[in-house]
N, C-alpha and C positions, 0 to 999 in steps of 0.2 A: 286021136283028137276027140274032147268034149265038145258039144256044139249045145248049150245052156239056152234056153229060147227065157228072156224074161220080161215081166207084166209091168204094165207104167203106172205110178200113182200121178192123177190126175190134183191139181193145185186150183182153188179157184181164187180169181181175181176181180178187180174192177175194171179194168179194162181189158178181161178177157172177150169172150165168146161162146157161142153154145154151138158154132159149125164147126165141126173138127173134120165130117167124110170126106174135101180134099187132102185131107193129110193124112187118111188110110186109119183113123179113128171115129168109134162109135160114142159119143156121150149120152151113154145112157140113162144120166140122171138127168141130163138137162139142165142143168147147171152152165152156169157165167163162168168157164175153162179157161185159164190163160197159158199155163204151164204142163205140160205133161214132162214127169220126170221119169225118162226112159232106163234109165240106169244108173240107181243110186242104194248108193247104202245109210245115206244120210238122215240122222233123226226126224225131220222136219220133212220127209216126202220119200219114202221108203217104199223100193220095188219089190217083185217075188219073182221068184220063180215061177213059172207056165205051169214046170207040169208036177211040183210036190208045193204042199202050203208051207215055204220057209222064205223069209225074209233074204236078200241079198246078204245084208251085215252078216246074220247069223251062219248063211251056206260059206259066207269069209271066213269067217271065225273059225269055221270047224273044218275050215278044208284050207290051210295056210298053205301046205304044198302047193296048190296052184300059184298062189300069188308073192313068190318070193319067201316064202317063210317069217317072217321077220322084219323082214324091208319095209314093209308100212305099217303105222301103226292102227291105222284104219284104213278101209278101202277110199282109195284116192281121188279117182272120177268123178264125175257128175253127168248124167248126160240129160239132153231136155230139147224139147222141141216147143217153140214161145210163138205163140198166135192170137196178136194183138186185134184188138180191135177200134180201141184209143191209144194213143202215146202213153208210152212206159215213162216216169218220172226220172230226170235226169241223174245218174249217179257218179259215184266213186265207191271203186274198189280198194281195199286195203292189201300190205303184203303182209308174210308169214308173222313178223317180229310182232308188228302193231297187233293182229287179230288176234293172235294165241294170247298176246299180254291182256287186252283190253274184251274181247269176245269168248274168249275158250272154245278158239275155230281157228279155224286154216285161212290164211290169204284167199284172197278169188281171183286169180288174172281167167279170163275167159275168151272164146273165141266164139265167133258165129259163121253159118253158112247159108246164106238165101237161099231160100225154096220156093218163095213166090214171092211178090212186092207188084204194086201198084207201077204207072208207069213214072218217069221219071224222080223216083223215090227217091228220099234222103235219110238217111240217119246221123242222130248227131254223136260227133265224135273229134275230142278234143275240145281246146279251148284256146285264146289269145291273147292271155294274160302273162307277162315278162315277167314279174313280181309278185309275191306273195301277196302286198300291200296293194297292188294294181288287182289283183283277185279280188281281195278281201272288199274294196271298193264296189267295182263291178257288182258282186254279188248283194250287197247293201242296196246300191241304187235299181236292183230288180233291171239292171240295164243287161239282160240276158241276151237280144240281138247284138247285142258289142262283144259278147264271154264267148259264146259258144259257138265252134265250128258246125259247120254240115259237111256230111261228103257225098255224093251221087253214088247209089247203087240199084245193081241188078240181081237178077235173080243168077244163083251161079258161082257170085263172087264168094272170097272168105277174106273176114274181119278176126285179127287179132287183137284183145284187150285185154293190154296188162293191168298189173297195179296201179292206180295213179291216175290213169285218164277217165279225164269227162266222157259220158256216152251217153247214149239213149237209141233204143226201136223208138220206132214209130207207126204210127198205126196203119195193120194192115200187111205189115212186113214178117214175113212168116219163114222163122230161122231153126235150124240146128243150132244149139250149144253146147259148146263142150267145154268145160270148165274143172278147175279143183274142186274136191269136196267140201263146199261152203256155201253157207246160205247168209253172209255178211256183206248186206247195201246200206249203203250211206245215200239217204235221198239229200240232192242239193238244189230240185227243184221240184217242184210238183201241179203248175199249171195254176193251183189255189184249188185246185178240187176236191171236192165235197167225200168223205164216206159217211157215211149215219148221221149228218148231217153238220160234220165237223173236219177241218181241214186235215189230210194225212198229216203223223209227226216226219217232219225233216231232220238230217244229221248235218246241220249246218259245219258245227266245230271240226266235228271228226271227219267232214270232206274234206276242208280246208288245210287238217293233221294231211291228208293222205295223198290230195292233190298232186301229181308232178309238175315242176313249176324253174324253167319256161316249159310249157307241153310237151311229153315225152315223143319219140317219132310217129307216125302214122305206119301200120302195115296191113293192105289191102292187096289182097290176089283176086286180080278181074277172071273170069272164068277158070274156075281153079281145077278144073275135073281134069283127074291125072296128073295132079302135083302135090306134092307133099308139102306138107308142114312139120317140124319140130320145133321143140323147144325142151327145155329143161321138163317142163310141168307136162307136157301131152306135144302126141304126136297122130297127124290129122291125113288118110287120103282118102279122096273122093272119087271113086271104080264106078263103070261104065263097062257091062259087060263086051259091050258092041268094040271096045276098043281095048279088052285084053280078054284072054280066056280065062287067066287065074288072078288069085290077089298072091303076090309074096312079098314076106316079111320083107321092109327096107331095116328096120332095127331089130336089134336081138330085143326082144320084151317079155316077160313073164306069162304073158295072158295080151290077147286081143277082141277088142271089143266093135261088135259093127249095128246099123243103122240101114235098115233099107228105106229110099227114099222116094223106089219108083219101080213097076214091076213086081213080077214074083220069079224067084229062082229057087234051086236046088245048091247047096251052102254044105258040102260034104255028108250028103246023101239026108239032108234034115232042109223041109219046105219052107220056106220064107217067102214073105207077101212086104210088100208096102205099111211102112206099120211097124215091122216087128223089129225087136232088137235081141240080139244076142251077144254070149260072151264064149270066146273060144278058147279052149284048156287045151294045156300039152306040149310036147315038143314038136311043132314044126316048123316049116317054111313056108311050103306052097297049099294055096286055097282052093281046090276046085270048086267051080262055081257054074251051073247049068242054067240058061235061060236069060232072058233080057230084063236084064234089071240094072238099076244104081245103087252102089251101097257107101255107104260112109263107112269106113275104116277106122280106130282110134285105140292109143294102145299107148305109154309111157315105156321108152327107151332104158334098157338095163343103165 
């Protein structure tokens, strides 16, 4: 087994922040941080390698045997860890068909995992509209307490989001994301705030294209540690040393990718802390793993 340690590009935002040390990061520029992209090969926010200077894409490219050969035409992931400090603007995701036609990008369905939130937190998520023409209204009349769901969460919980649904963080809610390799949001609300002293552009039309309509279902795992998730797109679990000794594979996958999100352990004989993300090469099963820690697990199903 390869045990890959690799370095996050940092994204700044306007509604980021410049504390990152509870979440096991230094910002050392100082800088308004909103997004740290843990693992990505993606144009627009591109990881490296710890310990040689080569980009993720590139170490893909040249090393296909790890990752199916063939199977993807880019590397597929995206990983991110998003620490707001105002409300994210409300969006819509597109799927594969609309993005490749209209972006020359991959759909986004994405999922989140709470790592901290304020008390009684909410994020918005979904919407209440029957009709396309009951939308299309709603959103003209700025009558956004009538469109948009909320849902109560904790720190703990995991949120899936597909293509189609309304969402939004909110500020203060400090998430794991794991998503497809795509950097395509449609903003279909943005508060009216200011950047350079001019309102963010919205994607009004192409939300309304991509919308699910009536609201596609809601899927929330309230304290999800030591449950899995699947899906077609990624596959998600949340390890807790204190409550197994090893991680093993539930799906056959090419490659496994993980997230520590609390603690420092020993990850087949390579040091991990709070912070760090790797990617694990080769044929196995079983993960040893030495020490008290959390790790996010994530990998795509053969």
């Amino acid at each position: 087994m390869k045990v890959i340690k690799i370095d996050p590009h940092f994204s700044e935002k306007i509604w980021g922040t410049k504390n990152w040390k509870s979440l096991g990061y230094i910002n050392k520029n100082d800088k308004t941080v909103g997004e740290a992209w843990l693992i990505s090969a993606h144009i627009n926010g591109l990881s490296y390698l710890s310990e040689e200077n080569i980009t993720l894409n590139d170490f893909f490219e040249n090393n296909r045997q790890y990752f199916g050969n063939e199977t993807y035409m880019k590397f597929p992931l995206l990983s991110k860890i998003i620490n707001p400090s105002k409300d994210l603007s409300v969006q819509v995701h597109p799927n594969d068909e609309y993005a490749i036609q209209n972006e020359n990008d991959l759909g986004k369905p994405e999922s989140w995992f709470i790592l901290e939130c304020p008390p009684n937190s909410e994020i918005i998520y979904g919407h209440t509209a029957k009709t396309k023409n009951e939308f299309i209204s709603l959103v003209k009349s700025n009558n956004w307490n009538k469109l948009l769901k909320t849902e109560k969460i904790n720190k703990g919980d995991f949120i899936y989001v597909p293509p189609g649904k309304v969402h939004a963080i909110t500020a203060g809610v400090k998430v794991f994301e794991l998503q497809r390799s795509s950097d395509v949001t449609y903003r279909l609300y943005d508060y009216d705030r200011l950047e350079n002293g001019k309102k963010r552009a919205l994607q009004i039309d192409k939300s309304i294209d991509n919308v699910s309509l009536p609201d596609n279902d809601s899927y929330i795992v309230k304290k999800a540690s030591g449950k899995t998730f699947s899906s077609n797109f990624f596959s998600v679990f949340i390890f807790k040393s204190t409550e197994h000794n090893y991680f093993e594979k539930y799906e056959d996958a090419f490659w496994v990718e993980l997230t520590v999100i609390k603690g420092k352990g020993i990850i087949e004989g390579v040091s991990l802390q709070k912070g760090d993300s790797a990617i694990l090469l080769g044929d196995f099963r079983k993960i040893k793993i030495i020490g008290k820690v959390e790790i996010i697990f994530y990998w795509i199903k053969k």
